[in-house]
C-alpha positions, 0 to 999 in steps of 0.5 A: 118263378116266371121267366121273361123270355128275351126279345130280339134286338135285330132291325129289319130293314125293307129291301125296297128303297124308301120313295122320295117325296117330292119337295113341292108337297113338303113345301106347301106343308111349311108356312114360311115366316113372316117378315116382322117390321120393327118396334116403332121407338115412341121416344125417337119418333115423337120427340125432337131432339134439339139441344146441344151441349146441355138441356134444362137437368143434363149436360154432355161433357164433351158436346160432340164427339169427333173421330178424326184420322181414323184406321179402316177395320180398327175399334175407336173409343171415347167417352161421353159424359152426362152430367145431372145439372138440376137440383132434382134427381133424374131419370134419362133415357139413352138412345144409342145411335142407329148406325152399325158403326157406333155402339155405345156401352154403359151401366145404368144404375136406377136414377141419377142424383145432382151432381153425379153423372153416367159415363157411356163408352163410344165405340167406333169401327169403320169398314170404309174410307170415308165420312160418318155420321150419327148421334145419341139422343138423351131424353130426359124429363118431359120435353127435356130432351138433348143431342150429341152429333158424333162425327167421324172423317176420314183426315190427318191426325195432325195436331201442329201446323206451321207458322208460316206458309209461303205462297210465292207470286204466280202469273194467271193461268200459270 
């Protein structure tokens, strides 16, 4: 019976320091990715978006969305709506807002039957104080295309006003 004689398991190590290459060479040997641009979206760029409140097959419930009184670095939700009004069923296609402020949220299922609608969840989170603006586009059938603006401001919350105001009489200049 032969015998495998055991190799040896040391690692040599040079006792000359290993010489640094210079990062010029380095860098000429890695090409630098290339900025991508992005997908142009055929739907957002072709279409006009016009409608409000409801299309031919597809009506939004509530028409605009509206964040009034809004707390900095807080999440806001609502809900949108988008009912199928024609006696057809349909296929929509959501376009979300193009903002990071707005993000929206929902679960497609393949087409919409009569009657029947998709709820989409808005989720709002500003990170200033100030006015913002954005809409979601829905195109629908063809040409059937429908827009709902969403606005977000920064005011009271207010709900009651007083009845009444007096504004008593003041000389001019006063």
């Amino acid at each position: 019976m032969d015998m495998v004689q055991p190799t040896s398991t040391e690692i040599t190590v040079a006792k000359k320091a290993f010489k640094k290459t210079p990062s010029v060479l380095l860098d000429s040997l890695v090409e630098e990715p290339k900025k991508r641009h992005p997908v142009p979206d055929h739907l957002l760029e072709s279409k006009i978006y016009s409608e409000l409140e409801r299309s031919k097959v597809v009506q939004a419930e509530p028409a605009v969305l509206h964040y009034g009184g809004y707390e900095v670095g807080k999440h806001h939700q609502q809900t949108l709506k988008l009912i199928n009004i024609s006696g057809d069923v349909i296929n929509l296609h959501i376009i979300p807002p193009q903002t990071k402020y707005f993000q929206i949220k929902y679960t497609k299922t393949h087409r919409l039957v009569p009657g029947l609608s998709y709820v989409v969840t808005v989720d709002f989170c500003p990170d200033e104080w100030r006015y913002y603006y954005d809409c979601i586009r829905i195109h629908c059938q063809e040409e059937d295309t429908l827009v709902v603006p969403v606005h977000a401001y920064p005011a009271v919350n207010v709900v009651e006003f007083p009845s009444f105001i007096n504004l008593s009489d003041v000389s001019v200049g006063k």
